[in-house]
C-alpha positions in Angstrom: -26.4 3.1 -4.7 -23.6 3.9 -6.5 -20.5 1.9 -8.5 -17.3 3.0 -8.7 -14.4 1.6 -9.7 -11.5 1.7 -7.6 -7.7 1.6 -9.3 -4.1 1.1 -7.8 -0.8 0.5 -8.1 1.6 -0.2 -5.2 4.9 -0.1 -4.5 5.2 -3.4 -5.9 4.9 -1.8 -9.3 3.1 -5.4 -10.1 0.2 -4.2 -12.1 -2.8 -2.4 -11.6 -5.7 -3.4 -9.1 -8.9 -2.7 -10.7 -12.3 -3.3 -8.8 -16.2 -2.5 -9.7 -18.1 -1.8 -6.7 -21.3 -1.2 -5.6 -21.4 1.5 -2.8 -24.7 2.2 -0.5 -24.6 4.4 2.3 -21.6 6.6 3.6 -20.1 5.3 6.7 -21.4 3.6 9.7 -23.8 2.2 7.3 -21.3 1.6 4.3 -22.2 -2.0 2.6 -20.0 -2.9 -0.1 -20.7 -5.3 -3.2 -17.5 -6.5 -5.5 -18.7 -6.7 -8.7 -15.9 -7.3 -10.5 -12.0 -7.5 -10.0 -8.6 -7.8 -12.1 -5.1 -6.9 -12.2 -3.3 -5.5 -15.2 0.3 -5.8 -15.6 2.2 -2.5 -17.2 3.9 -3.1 -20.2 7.7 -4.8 -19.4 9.1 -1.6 -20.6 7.2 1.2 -19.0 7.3 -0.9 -15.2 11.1 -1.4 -15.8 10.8 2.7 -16.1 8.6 3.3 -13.3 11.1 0.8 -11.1 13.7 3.0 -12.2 12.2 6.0 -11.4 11.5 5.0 -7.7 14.7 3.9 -7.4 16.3 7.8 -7.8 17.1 7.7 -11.6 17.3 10.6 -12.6 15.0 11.6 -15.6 14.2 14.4 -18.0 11.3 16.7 -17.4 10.2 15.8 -20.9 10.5 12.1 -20.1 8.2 12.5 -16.4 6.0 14.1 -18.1 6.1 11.1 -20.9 5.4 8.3 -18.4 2.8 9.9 -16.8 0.8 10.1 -19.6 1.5 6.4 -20.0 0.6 6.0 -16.5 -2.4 7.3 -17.2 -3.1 5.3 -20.0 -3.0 2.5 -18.7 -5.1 3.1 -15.9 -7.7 4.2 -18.3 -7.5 0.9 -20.1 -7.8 -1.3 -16.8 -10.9 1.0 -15.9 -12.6 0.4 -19.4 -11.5 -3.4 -19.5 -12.8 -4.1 -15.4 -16.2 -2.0 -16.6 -17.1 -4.2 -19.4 -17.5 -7.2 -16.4 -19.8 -4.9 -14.5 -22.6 -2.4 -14.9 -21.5 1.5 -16.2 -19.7 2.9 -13.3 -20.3 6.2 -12.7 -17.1 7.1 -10.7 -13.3 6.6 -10.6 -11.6 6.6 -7.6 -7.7 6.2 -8.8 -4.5 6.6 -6.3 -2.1 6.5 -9.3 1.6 5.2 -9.4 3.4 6.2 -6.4 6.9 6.8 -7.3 8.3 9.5 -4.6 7.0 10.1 -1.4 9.0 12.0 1.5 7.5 12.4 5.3 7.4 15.3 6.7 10.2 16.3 8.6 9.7 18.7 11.8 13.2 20.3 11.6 13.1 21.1 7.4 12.9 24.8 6.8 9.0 23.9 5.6 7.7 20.8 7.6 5.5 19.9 5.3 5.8 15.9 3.3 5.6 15.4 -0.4 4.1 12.5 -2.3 3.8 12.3 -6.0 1.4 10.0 -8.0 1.7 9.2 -12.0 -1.1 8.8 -13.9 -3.0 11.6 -14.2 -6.7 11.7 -12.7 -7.7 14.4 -15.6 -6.6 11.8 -18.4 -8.4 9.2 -17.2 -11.7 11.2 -16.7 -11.0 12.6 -19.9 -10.2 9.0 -21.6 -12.9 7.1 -20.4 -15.7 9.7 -20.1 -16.1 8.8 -16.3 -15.8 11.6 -13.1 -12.7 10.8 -11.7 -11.3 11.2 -8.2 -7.4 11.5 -8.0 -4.6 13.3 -6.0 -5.8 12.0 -2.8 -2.6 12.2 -0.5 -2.2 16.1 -1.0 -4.8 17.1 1.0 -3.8 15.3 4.0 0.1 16.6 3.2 -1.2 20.5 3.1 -2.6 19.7 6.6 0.8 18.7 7.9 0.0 14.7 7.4 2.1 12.1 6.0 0.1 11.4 3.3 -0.3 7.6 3.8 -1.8 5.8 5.1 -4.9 6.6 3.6 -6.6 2.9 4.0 -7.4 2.6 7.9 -10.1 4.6 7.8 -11.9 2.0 5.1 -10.8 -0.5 6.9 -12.5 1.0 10.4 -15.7 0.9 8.5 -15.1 -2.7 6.7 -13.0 -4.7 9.2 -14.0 -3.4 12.3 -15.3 -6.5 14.8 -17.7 -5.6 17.9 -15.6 -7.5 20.7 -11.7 -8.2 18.7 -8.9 -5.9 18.8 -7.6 -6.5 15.3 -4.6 -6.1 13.6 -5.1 -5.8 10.0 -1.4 -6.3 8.1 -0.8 -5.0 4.4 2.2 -6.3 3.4 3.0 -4.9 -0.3 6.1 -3.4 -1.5 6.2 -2.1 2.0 3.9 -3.4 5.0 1.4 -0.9 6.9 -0.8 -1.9 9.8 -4.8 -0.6 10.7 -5.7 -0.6 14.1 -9.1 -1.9 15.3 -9.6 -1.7 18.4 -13.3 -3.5 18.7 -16.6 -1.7 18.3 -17.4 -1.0 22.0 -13.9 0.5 22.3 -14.5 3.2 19.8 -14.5 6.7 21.8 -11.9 5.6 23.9 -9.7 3.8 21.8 -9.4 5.7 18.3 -8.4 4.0 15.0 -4.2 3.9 14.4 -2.2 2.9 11.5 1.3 3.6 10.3 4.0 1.4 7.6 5.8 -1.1 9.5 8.5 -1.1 6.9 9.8 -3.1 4.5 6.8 -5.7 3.0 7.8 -7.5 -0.6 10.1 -4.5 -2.0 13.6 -5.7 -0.8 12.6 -9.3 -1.5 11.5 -8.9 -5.3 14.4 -6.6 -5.8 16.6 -9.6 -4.3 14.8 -12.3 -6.1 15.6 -10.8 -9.5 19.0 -9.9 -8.6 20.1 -13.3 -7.2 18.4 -14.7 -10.3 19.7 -12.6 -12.9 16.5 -11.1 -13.8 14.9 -14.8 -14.5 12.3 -14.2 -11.7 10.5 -11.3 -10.2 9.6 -12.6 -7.0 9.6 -15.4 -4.5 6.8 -18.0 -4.9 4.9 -18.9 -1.9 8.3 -18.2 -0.6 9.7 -21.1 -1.0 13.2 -20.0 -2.0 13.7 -18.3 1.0 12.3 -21.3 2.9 15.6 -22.8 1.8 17.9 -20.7 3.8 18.7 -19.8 7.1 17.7 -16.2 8.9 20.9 -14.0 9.8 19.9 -13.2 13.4 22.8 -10.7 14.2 22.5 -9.6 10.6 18.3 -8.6 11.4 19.1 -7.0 14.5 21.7 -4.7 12.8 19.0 -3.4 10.1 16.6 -3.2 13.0 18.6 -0.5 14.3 17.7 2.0 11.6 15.7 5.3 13.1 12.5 4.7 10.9 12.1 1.3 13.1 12.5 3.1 16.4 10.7 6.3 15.4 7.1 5.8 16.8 3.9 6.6 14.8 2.7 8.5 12.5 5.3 7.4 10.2 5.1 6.6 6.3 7.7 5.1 4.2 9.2 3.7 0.7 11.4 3.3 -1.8 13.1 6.4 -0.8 14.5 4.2 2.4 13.6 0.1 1.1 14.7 0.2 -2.1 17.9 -0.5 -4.3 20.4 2.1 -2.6 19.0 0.1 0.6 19.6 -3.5 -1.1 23.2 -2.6 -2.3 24.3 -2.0 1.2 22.6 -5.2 2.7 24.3 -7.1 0.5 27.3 -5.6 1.0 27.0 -6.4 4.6 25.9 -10.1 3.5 29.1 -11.0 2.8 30.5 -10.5 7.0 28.1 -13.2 7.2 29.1 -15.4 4.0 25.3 -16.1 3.3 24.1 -17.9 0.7 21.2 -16.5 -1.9 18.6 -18.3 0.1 20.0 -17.3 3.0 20.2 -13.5 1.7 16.4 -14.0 1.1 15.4 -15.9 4.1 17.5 -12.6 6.5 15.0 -10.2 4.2 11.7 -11.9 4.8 12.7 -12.4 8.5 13.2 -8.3 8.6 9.8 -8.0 7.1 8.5 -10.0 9.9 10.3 -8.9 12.8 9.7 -4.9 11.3 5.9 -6.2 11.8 6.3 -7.9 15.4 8.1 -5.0 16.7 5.8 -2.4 15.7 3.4 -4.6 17.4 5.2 -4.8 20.4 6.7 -1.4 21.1 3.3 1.0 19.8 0.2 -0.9 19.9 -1.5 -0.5 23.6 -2.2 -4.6 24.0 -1.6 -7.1 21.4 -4.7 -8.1 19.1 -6.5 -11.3 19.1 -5.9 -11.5 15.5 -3.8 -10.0 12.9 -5.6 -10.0 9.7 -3.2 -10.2 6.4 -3.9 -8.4 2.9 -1.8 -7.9 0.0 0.8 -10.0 -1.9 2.4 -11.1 0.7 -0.2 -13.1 2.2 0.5 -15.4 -0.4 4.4 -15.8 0.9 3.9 -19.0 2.9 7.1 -18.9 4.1 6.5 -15.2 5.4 3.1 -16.4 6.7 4.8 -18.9 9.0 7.7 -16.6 10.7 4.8 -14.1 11.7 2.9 -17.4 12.9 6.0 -17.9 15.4 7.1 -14.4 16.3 2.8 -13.3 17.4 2.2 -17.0 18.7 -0.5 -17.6 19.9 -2.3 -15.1 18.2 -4.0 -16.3 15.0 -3.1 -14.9 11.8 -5.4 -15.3 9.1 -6.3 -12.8 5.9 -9.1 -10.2 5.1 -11.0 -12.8 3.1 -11.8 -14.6 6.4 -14.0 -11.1 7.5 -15.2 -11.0 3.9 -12.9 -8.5 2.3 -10.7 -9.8 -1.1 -6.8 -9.3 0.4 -5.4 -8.6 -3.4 -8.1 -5.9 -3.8 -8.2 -4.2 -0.7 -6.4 -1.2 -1.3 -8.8 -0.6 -4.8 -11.5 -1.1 -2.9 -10.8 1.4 -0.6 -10.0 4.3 -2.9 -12.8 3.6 -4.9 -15.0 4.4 -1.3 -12.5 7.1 -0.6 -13.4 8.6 -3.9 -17.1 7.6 -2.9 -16.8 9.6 0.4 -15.3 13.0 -1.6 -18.2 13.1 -3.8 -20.6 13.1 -0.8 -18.2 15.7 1.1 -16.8 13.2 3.8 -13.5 13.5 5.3 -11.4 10.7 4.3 -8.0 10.8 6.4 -7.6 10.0 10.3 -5.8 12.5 12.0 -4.8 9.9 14.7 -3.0 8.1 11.7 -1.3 10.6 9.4 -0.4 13.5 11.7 -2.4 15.8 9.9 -4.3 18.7 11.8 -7.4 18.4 11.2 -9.6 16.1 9.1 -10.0 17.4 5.3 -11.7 16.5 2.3 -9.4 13.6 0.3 -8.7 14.2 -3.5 -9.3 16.4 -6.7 -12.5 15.7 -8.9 -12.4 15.7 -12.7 -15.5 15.7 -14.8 -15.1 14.7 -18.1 -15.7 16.6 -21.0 -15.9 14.0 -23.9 -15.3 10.2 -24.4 -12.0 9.3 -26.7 -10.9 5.9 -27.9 -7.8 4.4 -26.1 
């Protein structure tokens, strides 16, 4: 048995997910024990940075350099603060702060992607005296891969049911999907995944425009749940290539972010909408991104689509995927036993698990990559500091 703790930030840029798990076996016979489990916020002023940042600002060398030390920092703090409710861990698996990430394009002069992650997986080895596994997109890129998503193949081993075809829906700054086909379908049905588009990114950026900075994000959804959805308005956005484009595909900021917001609210005022309305049109593209990647790349339709991630908690979200997949049921990852706000650390903290014990961590089927390879850089520590 081993713990590790598993760290993350998303696109959300909400905080950091920190988990303490307990890890026995490797892969058909992984069994996983939450220990512990917390989120961190950043400091106001660093995640008003790192927002910045993915939006395209442009930024000194000096200044990079600058916040990914305080990336890393941070990190280091949420490991030593989610380690003092659990036994010594005696791994890290971090994914770091996402803040660009570019698929792979066939037709650039070198087809390769490029993903880069703040917070730097030597620091926090270094800071908190614990062997740290970090840099795990690269890998995957350098075999022709998208990078991301990295989860699925977790969830295979977690989520998996012997006689369901699942769906299981992460719906975070931007939404991704895991295939599961069930257990008996294995060799003939292989494990898929891809972002869907858009999750809570466009929304939060909408919410604290429309509010004037007074709120970050739409509770339960219920100010969207005041408006009215912009049918001609969602068909239009539904048009852009990444929707039509079939898997692998990986997106982000780079496409759903504030360049992307300006120009849907630009087009907002054709339609004269209201603010609720403006937010009710962006959760109905979130949901109709998700239903149509259903529809137009998934063999069959699964019995049940299984929700993770902070927009679970978007009732108002919740219901318009209800209607567009009726009758299928849609409930979360807690209902198969896995925590939907701690997924995603939970699953780097196995991925790191996995590279320790020399087990491929990407799916080919999922990322485009050639081959399956190794997943992430290990850093052994060389002293403990005070943070």
């Amino acid at each position: 048995m081993t713990i590790v703790i598993g760290l993350i930030s998303g696109t959300s840029v909400d905080g950091i997910d920190a988990v303490s798990v307990r890890l026995k076996g490797s892969t058909t016979d992984l069994q996983v024990q939450c220990l512990a489990k917390a989120t961190y916020p950043y400091p106001p002023q660093l995640r008003s940075q790192i927002l910045a940042l993915c939006g395209g600002a442009s930024i000194s060398v000096a200044d990079l350099a600058g916040c990914d030390d305080a990336i890393a920092v941070e990190f280091s703090r949420a490991a030593l603060n989610i380690q003092q409710q659990s036994p010594p861990a005696e791994l890290i698996g971090s994914h770091g702060q996402t803040v660009y990430h570019r698929p792979p394009h066939p037709d650039a002069t070198i087809p390769l992607g490029y993903s880069v992650q703040l917070g730097r997986p030597e620091a926090i080895a270094h800071q908190t005296g614990i062997t740290t596994v970090g840099n795990f997109r690269l890998a995957d890129i350098a075999a022709q891969g998208e990078g991301a998503p990295l989860v699925p193949a977790v969830d295979a081993y977690l989520l998996r049911h012997p006689h369901l075809y699942r769906c299981i829906q992460n719906i975070g700054g931007i939404g991704n999907v895991t295939v599961l086909p069930p257990a008996n379908m294995t060799e003939s049905h292989p494990v898929r995944g891809w972002d869907t588009g858009p999750g809570n990114a466009l929304l939060d950026l909408a919410v604290t425009y429309l509010s004037d900075g007074r709120q970050s994000y739409d509770l339960d959804g219920a100010w969207s749940h005041r408006g009215t959805p912009c049918t001609p308005l969602v068909q239009k956005l539904m048009e852009d290539p990444f929707f039509q484009t079939p898997p692998p595909k990986s997106t982000g900021r780079e496409l759903f972010g504030a360049e992307y917001l300006q120009k849907y609210l630009h087009q907002t005022q054709v339609y004269n909408l209201s603010p609720a309305d403006i937010l009710a049109t962006l959760t109905e593209l979130t949901a109709v991104s998700i239903t149509h990647s259903y529809r137009h790349f998934l063999p069959q339709l699964p019995d049940q689509v299984l929700l993770c991630g902070g927009g679970c908690h978007n009732r108002y979200l919740r219901t318009r995927l209800e209607q567009l997949l009726h009758p299928i049921p849609i409930i979360t990852t807690a209902d198969a036993g896995v925590d939907p706000d701690f997924k995603e650390a939970i699953a780097f903290a196995v991925l790191a698990y996995w590279r320790t014990l020399g087990i491929p961590g990407n799916l080919p089927e999922v990322t485009g990559a050639r081959q399956s390879v190794l997943l992430g850089n290990i850093f052994h520590p060389h002293r403990m500091i005070g943070l």
